[in-house]
BALOBA-1460 file (C-alpha; in Angstrom, 3 decimals):
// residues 158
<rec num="1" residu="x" x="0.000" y="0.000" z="0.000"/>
<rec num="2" residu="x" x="3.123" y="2.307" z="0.946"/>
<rec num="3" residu="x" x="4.022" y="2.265" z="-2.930"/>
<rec num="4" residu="x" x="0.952" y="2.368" z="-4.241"/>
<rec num="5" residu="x" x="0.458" y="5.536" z="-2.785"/>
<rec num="6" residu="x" x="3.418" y="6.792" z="-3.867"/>
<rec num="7" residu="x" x="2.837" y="5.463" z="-7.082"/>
<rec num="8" residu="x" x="-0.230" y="7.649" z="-7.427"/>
<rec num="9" residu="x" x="1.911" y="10.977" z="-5.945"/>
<rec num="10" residu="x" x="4.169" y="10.582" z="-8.836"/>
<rec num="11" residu="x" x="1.890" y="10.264" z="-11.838"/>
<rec num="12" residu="x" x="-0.102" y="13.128" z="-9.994"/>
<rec num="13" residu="x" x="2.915" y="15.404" z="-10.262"/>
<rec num="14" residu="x" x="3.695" y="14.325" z="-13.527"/>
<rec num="15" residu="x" x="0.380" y="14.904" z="-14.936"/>
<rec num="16" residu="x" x="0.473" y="18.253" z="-13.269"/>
<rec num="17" residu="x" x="4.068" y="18.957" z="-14.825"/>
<rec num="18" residu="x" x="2.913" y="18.165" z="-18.165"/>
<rec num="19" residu="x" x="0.335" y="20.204" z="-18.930"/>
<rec num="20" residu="x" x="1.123" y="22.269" z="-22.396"/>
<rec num="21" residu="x" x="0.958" y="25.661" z="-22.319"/>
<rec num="22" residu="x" x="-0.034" y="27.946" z="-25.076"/>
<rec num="23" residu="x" x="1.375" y="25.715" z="-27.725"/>
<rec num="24" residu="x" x="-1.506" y="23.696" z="-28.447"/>
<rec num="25" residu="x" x="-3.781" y="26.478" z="-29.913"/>
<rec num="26" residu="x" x="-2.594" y="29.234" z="-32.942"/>
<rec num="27" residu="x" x="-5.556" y="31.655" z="-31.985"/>
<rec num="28" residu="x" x="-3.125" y="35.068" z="-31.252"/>
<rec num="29" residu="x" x="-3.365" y="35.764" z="-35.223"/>
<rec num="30" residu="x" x="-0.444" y="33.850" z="-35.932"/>
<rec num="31" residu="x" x="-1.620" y="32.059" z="-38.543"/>
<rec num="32" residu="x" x="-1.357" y="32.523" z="-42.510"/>
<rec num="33" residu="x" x="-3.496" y="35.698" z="-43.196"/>
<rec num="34" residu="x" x="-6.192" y="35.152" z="-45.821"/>
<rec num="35" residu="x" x="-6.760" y="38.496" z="-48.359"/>
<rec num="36" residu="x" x="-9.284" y="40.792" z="-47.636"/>
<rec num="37" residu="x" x="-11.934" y="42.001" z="-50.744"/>
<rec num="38" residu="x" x="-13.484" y="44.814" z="-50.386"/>
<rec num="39" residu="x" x="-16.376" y="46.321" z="-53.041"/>
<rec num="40" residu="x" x="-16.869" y="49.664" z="-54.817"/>
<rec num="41" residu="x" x="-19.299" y="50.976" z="-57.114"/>
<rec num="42" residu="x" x="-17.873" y="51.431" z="-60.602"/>
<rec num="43" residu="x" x="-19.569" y="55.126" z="-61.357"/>
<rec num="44" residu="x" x="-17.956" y="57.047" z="-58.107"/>
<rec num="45" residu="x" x="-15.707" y="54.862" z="-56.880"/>
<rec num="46" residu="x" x="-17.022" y="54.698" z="-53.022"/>
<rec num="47" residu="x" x="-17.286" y="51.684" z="-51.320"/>
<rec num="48" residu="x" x="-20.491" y="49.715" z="-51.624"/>
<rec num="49" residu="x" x="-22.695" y="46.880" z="-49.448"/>
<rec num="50" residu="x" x="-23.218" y="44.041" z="-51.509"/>
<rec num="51" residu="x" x="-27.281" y="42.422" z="-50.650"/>
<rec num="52" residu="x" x="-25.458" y="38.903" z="-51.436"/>
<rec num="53" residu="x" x="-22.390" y="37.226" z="-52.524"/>
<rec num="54" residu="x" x="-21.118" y="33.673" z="-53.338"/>
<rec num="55" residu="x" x="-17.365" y="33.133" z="-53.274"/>
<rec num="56" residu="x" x="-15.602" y="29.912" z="-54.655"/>
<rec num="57" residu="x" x="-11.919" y="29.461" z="-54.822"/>
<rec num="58" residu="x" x="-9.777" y="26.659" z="-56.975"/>
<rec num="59" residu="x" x="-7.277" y="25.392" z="-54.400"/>
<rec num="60" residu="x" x="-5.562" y="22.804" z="-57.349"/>
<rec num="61" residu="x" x="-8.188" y="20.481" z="-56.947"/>
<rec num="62" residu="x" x="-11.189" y="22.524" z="-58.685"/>
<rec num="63" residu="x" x="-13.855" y="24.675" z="-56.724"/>
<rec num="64" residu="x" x="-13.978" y="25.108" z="-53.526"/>
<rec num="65" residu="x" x="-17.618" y="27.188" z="-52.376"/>
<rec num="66" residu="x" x="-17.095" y="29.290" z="-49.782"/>
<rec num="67" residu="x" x="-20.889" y="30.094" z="-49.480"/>
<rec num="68" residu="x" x="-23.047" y="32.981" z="-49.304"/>
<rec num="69" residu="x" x="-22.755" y="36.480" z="-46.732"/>
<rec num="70" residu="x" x="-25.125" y="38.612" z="-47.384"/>
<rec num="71" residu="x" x="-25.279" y="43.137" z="-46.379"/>
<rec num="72" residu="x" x="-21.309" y="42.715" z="-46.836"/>
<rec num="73" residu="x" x="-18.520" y="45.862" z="-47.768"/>
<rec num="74" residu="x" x="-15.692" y="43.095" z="-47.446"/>
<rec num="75" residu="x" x="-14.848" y="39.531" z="-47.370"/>
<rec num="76" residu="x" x="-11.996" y="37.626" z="-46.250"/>
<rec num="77" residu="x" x="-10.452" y="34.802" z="-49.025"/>
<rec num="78" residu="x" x="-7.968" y="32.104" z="-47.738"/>
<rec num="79" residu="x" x="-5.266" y="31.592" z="-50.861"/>
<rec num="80" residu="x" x="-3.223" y="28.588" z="-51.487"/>
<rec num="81" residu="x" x="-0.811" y="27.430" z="-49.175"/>
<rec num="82" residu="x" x="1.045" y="25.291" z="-51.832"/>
<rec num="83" residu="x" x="3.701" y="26.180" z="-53.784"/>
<rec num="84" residu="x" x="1.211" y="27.620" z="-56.491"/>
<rec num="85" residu="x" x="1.988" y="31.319" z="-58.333"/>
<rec num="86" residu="x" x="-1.668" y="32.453" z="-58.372"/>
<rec num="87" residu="x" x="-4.986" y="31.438" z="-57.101"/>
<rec num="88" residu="x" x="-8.113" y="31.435" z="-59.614"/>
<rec num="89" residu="x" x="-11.412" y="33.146" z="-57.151"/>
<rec num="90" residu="x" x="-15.145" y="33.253" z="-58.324"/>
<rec num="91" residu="x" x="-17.767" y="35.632" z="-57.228"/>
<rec num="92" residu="x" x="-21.334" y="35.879" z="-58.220"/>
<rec num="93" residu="x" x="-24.639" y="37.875" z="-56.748"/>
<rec num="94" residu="x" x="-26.842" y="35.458" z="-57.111"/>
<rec num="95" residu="x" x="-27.147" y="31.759" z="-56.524"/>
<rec num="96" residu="x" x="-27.624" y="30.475" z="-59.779"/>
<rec num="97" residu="x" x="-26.387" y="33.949" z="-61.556"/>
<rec num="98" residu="x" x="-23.424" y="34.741" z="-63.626"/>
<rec num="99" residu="x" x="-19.632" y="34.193" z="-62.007"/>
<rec num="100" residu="x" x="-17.247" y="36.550" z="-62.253"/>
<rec num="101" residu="x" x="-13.201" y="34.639" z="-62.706"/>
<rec num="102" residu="x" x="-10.248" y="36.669" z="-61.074"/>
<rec num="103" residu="x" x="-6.894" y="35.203" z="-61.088"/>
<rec num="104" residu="x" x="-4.500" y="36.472" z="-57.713"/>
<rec num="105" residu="x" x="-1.069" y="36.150" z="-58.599"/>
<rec num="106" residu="x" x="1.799" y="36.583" z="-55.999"/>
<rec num="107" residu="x" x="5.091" y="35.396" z="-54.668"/>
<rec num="108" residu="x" x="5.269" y="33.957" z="-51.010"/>
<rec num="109" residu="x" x="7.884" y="33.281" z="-48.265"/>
<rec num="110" residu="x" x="6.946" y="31.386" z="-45.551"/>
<rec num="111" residu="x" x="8.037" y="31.345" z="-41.254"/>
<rec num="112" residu="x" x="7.774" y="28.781" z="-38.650"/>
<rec num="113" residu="x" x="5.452" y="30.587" z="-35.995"/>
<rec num="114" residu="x" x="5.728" y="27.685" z="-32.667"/>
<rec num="115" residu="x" x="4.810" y="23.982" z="-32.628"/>
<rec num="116" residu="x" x="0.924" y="24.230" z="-32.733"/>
<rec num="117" residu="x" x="0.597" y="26.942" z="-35.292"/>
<rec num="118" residu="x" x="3.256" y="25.438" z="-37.578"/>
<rec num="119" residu="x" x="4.515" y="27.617" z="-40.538"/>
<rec num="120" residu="x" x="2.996" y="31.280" z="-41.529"/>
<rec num="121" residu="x" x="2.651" y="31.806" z="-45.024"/>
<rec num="122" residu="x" x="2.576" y="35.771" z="-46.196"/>
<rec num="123" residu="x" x="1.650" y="36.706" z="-49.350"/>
<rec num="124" residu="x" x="4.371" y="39.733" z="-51.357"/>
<rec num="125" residu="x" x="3.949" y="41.562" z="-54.897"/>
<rec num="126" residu="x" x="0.230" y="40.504" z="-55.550"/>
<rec num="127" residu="x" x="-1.678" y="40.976" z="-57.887"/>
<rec num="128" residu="x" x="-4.851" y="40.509" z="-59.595"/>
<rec num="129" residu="x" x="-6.104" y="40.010" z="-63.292"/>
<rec num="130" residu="x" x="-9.916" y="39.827" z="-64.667"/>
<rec num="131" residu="x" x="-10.490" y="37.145" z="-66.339"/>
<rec num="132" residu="x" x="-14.244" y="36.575" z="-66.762"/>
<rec num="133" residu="x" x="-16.034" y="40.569" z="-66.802"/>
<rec num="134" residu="x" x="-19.963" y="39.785" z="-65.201"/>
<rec num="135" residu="x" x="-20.693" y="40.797" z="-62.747"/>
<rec num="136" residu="x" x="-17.759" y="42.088" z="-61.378"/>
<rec num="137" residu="x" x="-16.670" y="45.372" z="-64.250"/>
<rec num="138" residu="x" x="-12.980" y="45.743" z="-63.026"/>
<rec num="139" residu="x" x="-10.411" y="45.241" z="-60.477"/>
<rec num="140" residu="x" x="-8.572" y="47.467" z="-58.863"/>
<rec num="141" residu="x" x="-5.595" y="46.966" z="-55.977"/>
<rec num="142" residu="x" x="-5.184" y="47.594" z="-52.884"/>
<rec num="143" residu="x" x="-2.131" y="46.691" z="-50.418"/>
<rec num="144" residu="x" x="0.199" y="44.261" z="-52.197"/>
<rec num="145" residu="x" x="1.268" y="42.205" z="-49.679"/>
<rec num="146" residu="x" x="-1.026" y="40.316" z="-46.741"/>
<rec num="147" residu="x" x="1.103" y="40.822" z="-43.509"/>
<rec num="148" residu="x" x="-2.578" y="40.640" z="-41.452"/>
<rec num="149" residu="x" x="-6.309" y="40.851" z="-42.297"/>
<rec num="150" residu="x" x="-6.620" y="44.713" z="-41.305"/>
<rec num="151" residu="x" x="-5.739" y="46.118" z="-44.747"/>
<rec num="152" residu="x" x="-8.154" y="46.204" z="-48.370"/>
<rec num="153" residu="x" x="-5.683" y="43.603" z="-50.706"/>
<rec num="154" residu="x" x="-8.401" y="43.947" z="-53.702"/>
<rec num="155" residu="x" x="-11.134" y="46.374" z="-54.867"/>
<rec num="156" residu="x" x="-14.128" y="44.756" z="-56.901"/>
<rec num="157" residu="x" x="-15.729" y="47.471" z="-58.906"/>
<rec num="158" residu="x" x="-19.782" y="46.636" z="-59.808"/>
């Protein structure tokens, strides 16, 4: 009985030792930053509340939906993580309406961060080409690198 209870002492204070500390969560924005779209109207170029919008993304494997938000002024769009130049991005109004086709090209460099977030990806010298016209008119940039989510990476112009 004397070792058992010391037995139990010992795995106590080990369990209590072991306990991780803020290594097993990435939630102090450590992460890989995903680019932020914001939306202006084409005729006086002020920022605009979309009613609805669909987003899809190709991440190399085809689309990806990201679903619908609706009475938005921006969105936030995870890019590719792989070793991919660009990232192709699809936006319509409506559910079963026309899709716009953007291609995001950029360079990246990437940083190990700690043991449970892994390795940050950010995002240098992007930008953006039109590549299907309706319903978004034109594209227009905005920062040109994603260090965090605070700044406007890409304008959409309806």
């Amino acid at each position: 009985m004397k070792y058992f209870k010391f037995l139990v002492m010992i795995c106590f204070i080990g369990m209590l030792f072991s306990c991780g500390g803020e290594d097993d969560i990435c939630e102090s924005g450590e992460g890989t930053p995903r680019m932020k779209v914001s939306f202006k109207n084409l005729a006086n170029d002020k920022v605009r509340t979309l009613d609805s919008l669909y987003v899809a993304v190709d991440y190399g494997s085809g689309k990806v939906q990201l679903g619908k938000l609706t009475k938005i002024d921006s969105r936030l769009i995870p890019l590719r993580v792989d070793d991919s130049p660009y990232t192709d991005v699809y936006f319509r109004l409506a559910d079963k309406g026309t899709e716009s086709h953007v291609r995001v090209t950029y360079t990246t460099k990437t940083k190990y961060v700690s043991p449970g977030c892994g390795i940050k990806k950010s995002y240098e010298n992007l930008s953006s080409e039109l590549i299907q016209s309706n319903p978004v008119l034109k594209v227009e940039a905005g920062q040109n690198q994603i260090e965090n989510e605070d700044k406007t990476n890409l304008f959409l112009l309806f």
